[in-house]
C-alpha positions in Angstrom: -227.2 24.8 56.7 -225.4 25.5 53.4 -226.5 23.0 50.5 -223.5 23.8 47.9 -221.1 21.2 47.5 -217.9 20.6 44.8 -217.3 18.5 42.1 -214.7 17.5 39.5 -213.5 15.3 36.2 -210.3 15.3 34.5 -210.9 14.7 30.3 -207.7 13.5 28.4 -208.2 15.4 25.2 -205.3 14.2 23.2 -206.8 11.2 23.5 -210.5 12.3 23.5 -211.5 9.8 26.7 -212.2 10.3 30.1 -209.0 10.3 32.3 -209.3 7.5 35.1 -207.0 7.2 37.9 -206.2 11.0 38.3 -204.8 11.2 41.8 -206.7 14.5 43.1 -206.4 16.5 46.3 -208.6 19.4 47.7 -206.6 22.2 50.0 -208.6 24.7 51.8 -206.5 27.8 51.7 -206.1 30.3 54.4 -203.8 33.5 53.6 -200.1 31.1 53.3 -201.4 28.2 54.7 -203.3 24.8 53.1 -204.8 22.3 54.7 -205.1 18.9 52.9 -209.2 18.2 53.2 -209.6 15.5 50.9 -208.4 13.3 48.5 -209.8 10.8 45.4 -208.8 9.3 42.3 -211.0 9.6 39.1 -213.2 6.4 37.7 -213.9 5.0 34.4 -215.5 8.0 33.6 -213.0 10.3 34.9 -215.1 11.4 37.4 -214.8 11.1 41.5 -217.5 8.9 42.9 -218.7 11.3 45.1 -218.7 14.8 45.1 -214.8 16.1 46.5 -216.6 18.6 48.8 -219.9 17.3 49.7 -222.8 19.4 51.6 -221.8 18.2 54.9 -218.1 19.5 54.8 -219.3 22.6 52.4 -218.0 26.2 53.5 -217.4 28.9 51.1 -214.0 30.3 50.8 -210.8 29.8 48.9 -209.3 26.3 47.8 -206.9 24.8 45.7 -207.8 21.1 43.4 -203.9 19.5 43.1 -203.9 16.6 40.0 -201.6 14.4 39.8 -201.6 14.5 36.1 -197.6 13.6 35.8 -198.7 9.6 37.1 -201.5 9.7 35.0 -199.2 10.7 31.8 -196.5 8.4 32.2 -199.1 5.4 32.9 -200.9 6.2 30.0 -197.3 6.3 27.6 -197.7 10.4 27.2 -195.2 11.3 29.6 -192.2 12.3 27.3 -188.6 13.8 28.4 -187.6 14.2 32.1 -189.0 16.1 33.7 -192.5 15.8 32.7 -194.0 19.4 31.2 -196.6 19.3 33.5 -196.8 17.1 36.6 -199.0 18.7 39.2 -201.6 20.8 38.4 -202.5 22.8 40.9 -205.9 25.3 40.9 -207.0 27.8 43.3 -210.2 29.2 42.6 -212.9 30.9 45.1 -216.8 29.9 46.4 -218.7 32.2 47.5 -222.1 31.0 47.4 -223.4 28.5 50.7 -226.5 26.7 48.1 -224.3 26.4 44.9 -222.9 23.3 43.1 -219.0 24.3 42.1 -217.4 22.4 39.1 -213.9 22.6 38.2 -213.1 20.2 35.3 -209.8 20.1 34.2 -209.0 19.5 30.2 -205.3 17.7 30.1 -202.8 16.9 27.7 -199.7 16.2 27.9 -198.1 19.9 27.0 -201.3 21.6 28.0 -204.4 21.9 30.4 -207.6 24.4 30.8 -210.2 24.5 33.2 -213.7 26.3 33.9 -216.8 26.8 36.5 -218.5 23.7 34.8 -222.1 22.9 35.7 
């Protein structure tokens, strides 16, 4: 049994705080097709409350983290003109090892965004 799992947090960093209510969904992707696996919003803290991809569901392979960083802007006054710069966010990355812990982070503002294997 594979003990890896997936996390995530969203960090507003032009207003240096922890971004709560982030709408996030996970897609498992297979060649053109994505299947929705799961879905959260961010806390206080700006983290989920449980891991996105825990053990039980954990299978390596390729998937995509979609935020929904467009509500979170215009809730939080940063949206600007119409259309918002960035509204989704989508990012595919790969896991390839069955016992590790992914984190993918994501730093937003409102004209601007990066991410990284966290710990």
């Amino acid at each position: 049994m594979a003990n890896g799992y997936l996390t995530t947090h969203v960090l507003d960093t032009a207003r240096g705080v922890p971004a709560a209510g982030v709408k996030i969904a996970l897609y498992r992707v297979s060649g053109n097709s994505h299947r929705k696996i799961a879905e959260t919003v961010t806390n206080d803290d700006g983290r989920t409350d449980a891991p996105i991809l825990p053990v039980e569901d954990f299978k390596t392979g390729t998937y995509e983290l979609i935020f929904f960083a467009g509500d979170y802007l215009r809730a939080t006054g940063q949206d600007g003109d119409d259309p918002l710069f960035l509204d989704q966010i989508p990012i595919r990355f790969g896991m390839s090892d069955a016992d590790a812990h992914y984190h993918v982070p994501l730093l937003l503002s409102a004209y601007g965004y990066s991410t990284y294997r966290g710990s």
